[in-house]
C-alpha positions in Angstrom: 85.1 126.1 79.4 85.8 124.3 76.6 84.0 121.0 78.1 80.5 122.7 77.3 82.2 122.6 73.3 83.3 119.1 73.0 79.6 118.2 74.8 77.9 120.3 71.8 80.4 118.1 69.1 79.1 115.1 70.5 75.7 116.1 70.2 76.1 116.8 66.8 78.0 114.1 66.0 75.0 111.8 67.6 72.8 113.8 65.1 74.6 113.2 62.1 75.2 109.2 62.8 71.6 109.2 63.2 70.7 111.1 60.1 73.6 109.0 57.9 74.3 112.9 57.3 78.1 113.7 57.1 77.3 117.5 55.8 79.0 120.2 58.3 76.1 122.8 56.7 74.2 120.6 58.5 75.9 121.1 61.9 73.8 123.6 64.3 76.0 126.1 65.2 78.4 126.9 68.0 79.4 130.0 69.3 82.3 130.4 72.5 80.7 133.1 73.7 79.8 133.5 77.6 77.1 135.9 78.7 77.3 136.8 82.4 73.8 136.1 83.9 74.1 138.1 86.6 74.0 141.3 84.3 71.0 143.8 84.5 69.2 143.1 80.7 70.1 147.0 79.7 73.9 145.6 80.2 73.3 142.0 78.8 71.4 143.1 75.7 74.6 144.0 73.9 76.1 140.9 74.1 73.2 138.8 73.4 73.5 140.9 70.1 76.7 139.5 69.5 76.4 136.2 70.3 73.4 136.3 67.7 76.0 137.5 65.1 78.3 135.7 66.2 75.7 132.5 65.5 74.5 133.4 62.8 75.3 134.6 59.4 72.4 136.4 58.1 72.3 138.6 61.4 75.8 139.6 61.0 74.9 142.8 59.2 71.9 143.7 60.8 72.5 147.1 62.4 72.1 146.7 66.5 68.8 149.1 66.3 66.8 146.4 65.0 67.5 143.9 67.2 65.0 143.7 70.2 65.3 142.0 73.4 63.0 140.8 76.6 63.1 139.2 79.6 60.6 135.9 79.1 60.7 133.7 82.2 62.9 133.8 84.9 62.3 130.6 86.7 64.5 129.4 89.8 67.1 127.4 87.8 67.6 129.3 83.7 67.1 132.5 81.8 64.8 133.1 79.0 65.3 135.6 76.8 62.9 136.6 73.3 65.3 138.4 70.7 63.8 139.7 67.6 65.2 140.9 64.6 63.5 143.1 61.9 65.6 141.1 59.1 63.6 143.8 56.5 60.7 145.4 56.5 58.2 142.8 56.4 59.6 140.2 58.3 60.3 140.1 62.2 61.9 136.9 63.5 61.9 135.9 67.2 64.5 133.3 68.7 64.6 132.4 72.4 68.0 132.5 74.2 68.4 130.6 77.3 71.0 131.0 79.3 71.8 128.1 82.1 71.6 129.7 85.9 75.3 129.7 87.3 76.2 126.6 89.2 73.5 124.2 87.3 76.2 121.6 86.4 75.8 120.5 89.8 72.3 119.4 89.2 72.0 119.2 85.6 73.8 116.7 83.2 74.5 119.0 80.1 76.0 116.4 78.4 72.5 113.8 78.3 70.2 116.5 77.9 72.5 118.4 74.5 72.0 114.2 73.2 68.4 114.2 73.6 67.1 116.9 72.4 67.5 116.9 68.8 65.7 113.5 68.8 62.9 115.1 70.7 62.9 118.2 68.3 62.8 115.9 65.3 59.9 114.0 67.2 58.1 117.6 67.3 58.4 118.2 71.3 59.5 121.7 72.1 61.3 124.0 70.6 64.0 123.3 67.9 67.3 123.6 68.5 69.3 126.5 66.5 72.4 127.1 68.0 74.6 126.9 71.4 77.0 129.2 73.3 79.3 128.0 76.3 76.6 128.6 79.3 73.0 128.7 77.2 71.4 128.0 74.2 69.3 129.4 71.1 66.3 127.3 70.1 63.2 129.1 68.1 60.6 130.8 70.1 57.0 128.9 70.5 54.4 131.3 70.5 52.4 130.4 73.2 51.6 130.9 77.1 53.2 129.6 79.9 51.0 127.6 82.1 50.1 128.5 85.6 49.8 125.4 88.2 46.1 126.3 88.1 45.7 125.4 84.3 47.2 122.2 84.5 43.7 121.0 86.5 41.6 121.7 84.0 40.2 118.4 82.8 40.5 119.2 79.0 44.2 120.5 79.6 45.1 117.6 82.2 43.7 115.0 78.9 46.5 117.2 76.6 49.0 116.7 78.4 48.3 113.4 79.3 48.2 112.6 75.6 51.5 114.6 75.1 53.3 112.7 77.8 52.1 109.5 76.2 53.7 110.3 73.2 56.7 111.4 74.8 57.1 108.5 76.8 57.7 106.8 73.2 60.3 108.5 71.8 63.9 106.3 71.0 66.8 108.2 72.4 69.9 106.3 71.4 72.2 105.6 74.1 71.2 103.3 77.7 68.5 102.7 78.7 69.1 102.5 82.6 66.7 104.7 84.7 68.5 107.6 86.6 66.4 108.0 89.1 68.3 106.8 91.7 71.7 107.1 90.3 70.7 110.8 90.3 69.2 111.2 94.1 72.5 109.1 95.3 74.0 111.8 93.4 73.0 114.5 94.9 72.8 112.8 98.2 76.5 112.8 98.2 77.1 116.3 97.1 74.0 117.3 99.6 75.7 115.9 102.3 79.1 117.7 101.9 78.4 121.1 102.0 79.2 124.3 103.9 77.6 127.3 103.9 79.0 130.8 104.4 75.9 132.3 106.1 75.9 131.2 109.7 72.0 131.2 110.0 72.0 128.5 106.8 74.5 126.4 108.2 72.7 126.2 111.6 69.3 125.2 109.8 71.6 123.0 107.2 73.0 121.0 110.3 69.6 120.2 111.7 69.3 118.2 108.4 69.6 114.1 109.3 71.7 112.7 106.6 71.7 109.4 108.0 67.7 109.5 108.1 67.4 110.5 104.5 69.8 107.8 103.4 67.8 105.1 104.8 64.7 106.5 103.2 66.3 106.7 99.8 67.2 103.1 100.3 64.1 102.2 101.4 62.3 103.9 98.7 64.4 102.0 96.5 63.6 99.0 97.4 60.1 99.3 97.7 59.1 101.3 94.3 61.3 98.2 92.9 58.6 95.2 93.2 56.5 97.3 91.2 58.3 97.1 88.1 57.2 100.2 86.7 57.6 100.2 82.8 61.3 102.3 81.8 60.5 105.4 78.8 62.3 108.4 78.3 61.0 110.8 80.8 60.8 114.6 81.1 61.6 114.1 84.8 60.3 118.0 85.5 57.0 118.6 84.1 55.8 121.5 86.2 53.8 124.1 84.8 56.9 126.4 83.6 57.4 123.7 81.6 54.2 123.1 79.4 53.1 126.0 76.9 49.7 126.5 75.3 48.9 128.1 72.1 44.6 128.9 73.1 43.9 129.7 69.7 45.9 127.3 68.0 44.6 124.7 70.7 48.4 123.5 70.8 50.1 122.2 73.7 54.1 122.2 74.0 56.1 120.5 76.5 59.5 122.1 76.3 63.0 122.2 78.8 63.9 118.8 78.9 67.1 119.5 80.9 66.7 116.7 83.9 65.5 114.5 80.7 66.8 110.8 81.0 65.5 107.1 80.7 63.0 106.7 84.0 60.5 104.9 85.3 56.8 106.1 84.0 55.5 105.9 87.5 57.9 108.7 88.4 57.0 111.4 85.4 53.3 111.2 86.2 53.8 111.2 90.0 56.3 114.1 89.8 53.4 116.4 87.7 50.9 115.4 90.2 52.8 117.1 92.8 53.5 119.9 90.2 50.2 120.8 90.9 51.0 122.5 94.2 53.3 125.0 92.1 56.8 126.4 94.2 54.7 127.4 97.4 54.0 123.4 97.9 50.2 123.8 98.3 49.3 120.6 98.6 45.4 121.1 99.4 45.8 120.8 95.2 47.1 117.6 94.4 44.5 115.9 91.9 42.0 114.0 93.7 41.7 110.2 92.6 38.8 110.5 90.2 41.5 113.6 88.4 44.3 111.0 88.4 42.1 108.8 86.7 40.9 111.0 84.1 44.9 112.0 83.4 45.9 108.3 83.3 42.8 107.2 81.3 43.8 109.6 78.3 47.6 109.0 78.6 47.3 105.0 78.1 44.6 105.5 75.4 44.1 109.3 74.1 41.9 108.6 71.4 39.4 106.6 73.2 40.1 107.3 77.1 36.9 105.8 78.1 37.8 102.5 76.7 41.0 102.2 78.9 41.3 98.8 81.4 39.8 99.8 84.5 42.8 97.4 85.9 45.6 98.7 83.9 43.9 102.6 85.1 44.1 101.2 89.2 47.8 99.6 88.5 49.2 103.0 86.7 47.5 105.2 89.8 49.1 102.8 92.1 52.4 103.2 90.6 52.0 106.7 90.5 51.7 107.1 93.7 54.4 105.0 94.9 56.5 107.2 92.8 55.3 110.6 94.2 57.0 109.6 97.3 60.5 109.7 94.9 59.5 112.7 93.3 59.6 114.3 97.0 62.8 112.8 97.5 64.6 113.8 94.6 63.8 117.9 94.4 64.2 117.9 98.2 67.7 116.8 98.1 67.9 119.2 94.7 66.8 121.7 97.2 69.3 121.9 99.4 72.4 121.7 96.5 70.7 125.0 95.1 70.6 126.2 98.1 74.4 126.5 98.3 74.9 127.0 94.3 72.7 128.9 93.2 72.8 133.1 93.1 68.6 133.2 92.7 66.8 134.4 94.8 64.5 131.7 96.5 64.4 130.0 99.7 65.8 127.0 98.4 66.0 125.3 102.3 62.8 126.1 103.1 61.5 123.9 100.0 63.8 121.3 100.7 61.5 120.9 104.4 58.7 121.5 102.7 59.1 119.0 100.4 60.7 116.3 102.9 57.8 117.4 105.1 54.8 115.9 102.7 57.2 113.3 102.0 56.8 111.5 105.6 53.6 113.0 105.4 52.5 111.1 102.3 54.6 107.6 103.1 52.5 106.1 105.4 49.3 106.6 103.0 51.1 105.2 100.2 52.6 102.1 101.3 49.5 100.4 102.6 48.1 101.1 98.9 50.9 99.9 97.1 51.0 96.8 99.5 46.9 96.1 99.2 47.4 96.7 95.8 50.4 93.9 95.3 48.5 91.5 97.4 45.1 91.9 95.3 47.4 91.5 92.2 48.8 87.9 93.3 
């Protein structure tokens, strides 16, 4: 496993060119260390122990008794895991391990995501980065709440993270600037349309899956979000509700996990939260009506004075948005069915991947008129 080691150099070596910083004190640290997700916690807690030792120096000669250790999140793709240490009698501190779901490699580029996000920590988005093992990460823990897909429709939480994603969108990560978008669903396409599966009754519903029909709708899709030159930013690329923390008292939003992270088109990141909306079980009775669109879009291209945003530039951004919806449908359905095969969680990964392909043609012959009218108009 020593791949996941030289990716970590390279991050670190990014940092430091960056910086103009040749110190190795500055280097965050990195551990070999593997801890076996599939573990019950009473089993894993031990070794998440040692891997803190192992990480870091202060911790080394804490006795085991005052280390803590919870289960956070368990979402359908990563671990999270709070560990706190009673360093004396005063002072408790709290880190967050997270360790990658097995198989993720097939979905998830390691590699762009370990480059990013120390330019996104140092731009004050999520949590910073404190150390790495060969299958996870340690960053420091954000105290805050998780949101529920329910939370993200409220109007004055839709204008934070509007305003967040704003200022997201303008962060410089060295490196191309090529959107990923479709190099990624091609991608996956080609592993998606290559598998086997051992259990007969998921190979059955697996082969009633038209490759050749989702190909040409890929293509298609290409071609037609295309001609509306959607501005290129660094997007977050999976900004569902696991994803965004809020501190109430504190009033302060976080957007964190930037693993699927890459240079994309805008149109996608705000399309793909929209449909965020109708959480895992793919309600889509919830997707924000127009006028909520409007108020998210108004704040994201001018959060300090949303009212005073172009009513033209508000239409053209919607428009995009929706066009780019459709992709967002695309993408985690073809997603969908990889898990479905890689993944050891628990979740009917298939049965999202029709769901999702489902509201797909569902939503396609709404949106192209739109986007068409709305090209014409523009002329």
């Amino acid at each position: 496993m020593g791949a996941a080691k030289n990716i970590w150099a390279m991050a670190n070596a990014a940092e430091d060119g960056a910086n103009g910083n040749d110190d190795v004190s500055s280097q965050i640290p990195y551990s070999t260390s593997v801890v076996e997700t599939s573990l019950p916690l009473p089993l894993m807690i031990p070794r998440i122990i040692e891997l803190c030792k192992d990480l870091f120096k202060n911790w080394r000669q804490v006795d085991d008794s005052l280390f803590s250790v919870e289960r956070v999140s368990g979402g359908i793709t990563n671990l999270l895991l709070k560990v706190s240490v009673k360093e004396d009698t005063d002072r408790e501190v709290s880190v967050t391990v997270r360790l990658y779901g097995p198989n993720t490699e097939y979905v998830i580029n390691r590699e762009r995501e370990l480059l990013a996000i120390k330019y996104l920590s140092a731009a004050g988005f999520g949590a910073k980065l404190l150390g790495g093992f060969e299958n996870g990460m340690v960053q420091s823990f954000i105290y805050a709440r998780t949101l529920e897909p329910s939370d993200m429709r409220q109007p004055k939480i839709a204008a934070e993270i509007a305003k967040e994603l704003g200022k997201f969108h303008k962060v410089d990560i060295p490196g191309s600037k090529e959107p990923q978008l479709w190099v990624d669903i091609l991608k996956f396409f080609e592993k998606a349309s290559t598998l086997r599966f051992e259990e007969p009754d998921k190979q059955k519903l697996y082969e009633t899956i038209s490759f050749e029909e989702l190909h040409k709708e890929i293509i298609e899709l290409r071609e037609f979000t295309g001609l509306l030159n959607s501005p290129v930013v660094f997007a977050h690329n999976d900004l569902l509700s696991g994803n965004l923390m809020l501190n109430d008292e504190e009033e302060k939003l976080y957007l964190i996990d930037f693993e699927y992270g890459s240079y994309n088109y805008r149109g996608f990141d705000i399309g793909n939260h929209f449909n965020e909306y109708a959480g895992y079980d793919c309600d889509y009775s919830v997707y924000p009506s127009k006028e909520e669109q409007y108020h998210f879009i108004k704040h994201y291209l001018q959060p300090d004075k949303p009212n005073e945003a172009s009513i033209s530039e508000v239409e053209s951004v919607f428009v995009e948005t929706d066009a780019y919806k459709l992709a967002s449908h695309l993408y985690w359905a073809i997603w969908a069915i990889i898990q479905a095969r890689m993944s050891p969680i628990d979740f009917d990964y298939l049965g999202y991947f029709f769901l999702r392909y489902k509201e797909y043609k569902k939503q396609k012959p709404l949106t192209f008129p739109l986007v068409k009218s709305h090209m014409s108009a523009s002329v």
